[in-house]
VMD Tcl script that draws the C-alpha trace (Angstrom):
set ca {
  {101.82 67.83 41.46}
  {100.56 70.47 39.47}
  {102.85 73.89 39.42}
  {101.77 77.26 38.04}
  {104.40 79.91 37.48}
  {103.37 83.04 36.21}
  {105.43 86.14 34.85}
  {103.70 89.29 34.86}
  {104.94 93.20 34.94}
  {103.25 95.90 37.03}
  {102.35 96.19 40.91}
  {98.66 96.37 40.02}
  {98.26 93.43 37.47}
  {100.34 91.12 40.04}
  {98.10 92.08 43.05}
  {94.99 91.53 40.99}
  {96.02 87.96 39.90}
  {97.49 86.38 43.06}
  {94.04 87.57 44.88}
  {92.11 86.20 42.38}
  {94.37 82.67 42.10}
  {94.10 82.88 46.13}
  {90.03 83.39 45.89}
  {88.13 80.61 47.80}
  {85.61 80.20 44.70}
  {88.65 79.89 41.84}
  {90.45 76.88 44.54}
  {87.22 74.98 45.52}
  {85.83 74.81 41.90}
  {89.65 73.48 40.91}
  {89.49 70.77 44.19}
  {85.50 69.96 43.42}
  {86.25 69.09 39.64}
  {89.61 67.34 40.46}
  {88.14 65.05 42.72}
  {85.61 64.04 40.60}
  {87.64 63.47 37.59}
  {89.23 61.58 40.18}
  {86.56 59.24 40.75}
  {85.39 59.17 37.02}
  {88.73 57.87 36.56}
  {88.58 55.05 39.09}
  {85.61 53.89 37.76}
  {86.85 53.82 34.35}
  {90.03 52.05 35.94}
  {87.67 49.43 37.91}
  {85.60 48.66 35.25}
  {88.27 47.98 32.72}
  {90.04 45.23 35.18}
  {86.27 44.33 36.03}
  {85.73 43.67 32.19}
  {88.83 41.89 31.91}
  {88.13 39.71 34.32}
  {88.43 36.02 33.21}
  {86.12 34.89 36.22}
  {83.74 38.55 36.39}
  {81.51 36.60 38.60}
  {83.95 35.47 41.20}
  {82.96 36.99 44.52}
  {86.46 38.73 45.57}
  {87.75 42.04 43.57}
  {90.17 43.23 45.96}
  {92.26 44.76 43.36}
  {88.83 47.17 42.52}
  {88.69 47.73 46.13}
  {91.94 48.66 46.77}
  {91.51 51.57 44.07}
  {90.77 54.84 45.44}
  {91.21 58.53 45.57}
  {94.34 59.24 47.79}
  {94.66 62.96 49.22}
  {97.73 64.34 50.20}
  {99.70 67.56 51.73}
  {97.09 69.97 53.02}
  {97.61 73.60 53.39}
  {95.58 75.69 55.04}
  {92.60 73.03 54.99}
  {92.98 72.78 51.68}
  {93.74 69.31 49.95}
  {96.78 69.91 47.28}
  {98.18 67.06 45.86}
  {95.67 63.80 45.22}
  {96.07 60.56 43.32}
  {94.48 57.49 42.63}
  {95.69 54.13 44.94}
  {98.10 54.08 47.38}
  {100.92 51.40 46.93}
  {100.96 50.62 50.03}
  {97.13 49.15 50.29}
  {97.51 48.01 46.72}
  {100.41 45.90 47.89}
  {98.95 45.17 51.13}
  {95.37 44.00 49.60}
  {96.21 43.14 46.03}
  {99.87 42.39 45.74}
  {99.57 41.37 42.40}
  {98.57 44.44 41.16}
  {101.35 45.34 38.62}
  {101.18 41.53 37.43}
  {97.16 42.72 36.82}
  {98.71 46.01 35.05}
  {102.05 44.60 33.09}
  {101.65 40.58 32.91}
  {104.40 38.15 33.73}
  {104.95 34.73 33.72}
  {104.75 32.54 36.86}
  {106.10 29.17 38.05}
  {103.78 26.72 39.22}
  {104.90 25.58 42.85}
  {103.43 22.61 43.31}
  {100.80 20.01 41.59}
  {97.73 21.73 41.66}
  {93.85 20.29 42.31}
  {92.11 19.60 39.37}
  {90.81 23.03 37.91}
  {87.49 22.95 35.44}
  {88.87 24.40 31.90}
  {85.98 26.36 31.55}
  {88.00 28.68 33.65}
  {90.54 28.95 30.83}
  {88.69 28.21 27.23}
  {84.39 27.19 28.64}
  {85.03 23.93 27.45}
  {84.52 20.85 29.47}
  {86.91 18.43 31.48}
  {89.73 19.56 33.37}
  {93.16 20.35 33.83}
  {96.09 20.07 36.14}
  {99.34 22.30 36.76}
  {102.39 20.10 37.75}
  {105.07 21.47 39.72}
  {107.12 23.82 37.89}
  {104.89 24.50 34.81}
  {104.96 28.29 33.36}
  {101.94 30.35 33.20}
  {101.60 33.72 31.91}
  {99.17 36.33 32.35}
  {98.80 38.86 29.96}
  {98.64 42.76 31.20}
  {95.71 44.89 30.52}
  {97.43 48.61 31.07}
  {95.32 49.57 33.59}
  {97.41 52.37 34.85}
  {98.42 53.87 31.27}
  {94.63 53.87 30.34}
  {93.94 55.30 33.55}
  {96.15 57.90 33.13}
  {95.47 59.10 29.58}
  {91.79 59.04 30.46}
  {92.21 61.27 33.82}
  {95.08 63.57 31.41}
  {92.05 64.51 29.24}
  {89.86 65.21 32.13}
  {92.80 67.69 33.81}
  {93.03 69.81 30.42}
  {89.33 69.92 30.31}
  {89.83 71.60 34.04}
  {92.56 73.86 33.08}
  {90.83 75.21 29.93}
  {87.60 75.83 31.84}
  {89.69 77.42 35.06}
  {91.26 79.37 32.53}
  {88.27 80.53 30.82}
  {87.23 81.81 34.82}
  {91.07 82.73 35.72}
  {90.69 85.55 32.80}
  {87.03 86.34 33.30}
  {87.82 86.93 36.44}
  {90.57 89.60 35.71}
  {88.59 91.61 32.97}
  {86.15 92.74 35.93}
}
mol new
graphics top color blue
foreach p $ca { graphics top sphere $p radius 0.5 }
foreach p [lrange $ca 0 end-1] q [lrange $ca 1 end] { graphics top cylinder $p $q radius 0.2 }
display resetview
């Protein structure tokens, strides 16, 4: 959550700046731009598991669709705190979501059916996966890239708020 704390002097100045931080048009610009860095930034988070996608044509992307803007605490009608995902659908829908994110190695457990190698390398022929065997997938960083790519949208925000937030005071 984002917290503001400012330290001014002077009955006037202070008055002047908490109505204009409390104005409707300062909050709803701040909420309108938020969510859609928001989205920008699950798109950019979708496609880059999308692109990383061993299989992209595979019909089922329930990680992608388990992405999506979360809103929080509201006060006075107004949403607060948002976020992208909620760990509780991710781990509902795609529970292998941080395996997606960080890697890890699995265990193989059982023989498997034959699976085409053109899954693995394009070539032809296939291969099978006795009981047992280790496997590893490696981690993309979805959530670290996410979240320096939404961290340059938020100061982009906050320098254009501020631009307003003193504009607004000079009048």
């Amino acid at each position: 959550m984002l917290k503001i704390d400012v330290s001014v002097s002077g009955k006037e100045v202070i008055d002047r700046t908490l109505g204009f931080l409390e104005s409707d048009k300062l909050f709803e610009r701040a909420e309108i731009d938020s969510v859609i860095a928001i989205e920008d930034t699950i798109k950019y988070i979708t496609d880059l598991i999308q692109s990383s996608r061993k299989r992209p044509d595979r019909g089922t992307h329930k990680l992608e669709n388990a992405i999506d803007l979360v809103e929080g605490e509201n006060v006075r009608g107004k949403i607060i705190e948002m976020g992208i995902g909620s760990i509780a659908k991710l781990t509902a829908e795609a529970p292998y979501y941080e395996m997606i994110d960080a890697g890890a190695t699995y265990i193989t457990k059982k023989d498997s059916k034959p699976i085409p190698l053109t899954f693995f390398d394009g070539s032809d022929g296939f291969i099978r996966f006795k009981a047992g065997s280790s496997h590893t997938i490696v981690g993309i960083d979805y959530k670290m890239k996410g979240f320096l790519f939404l961290e340059k949208q938020i100061k982009d925000i906050i320098k254009n708020l501020e631009n307003t937030f003193f504009a607004g005071l000079e009048k």
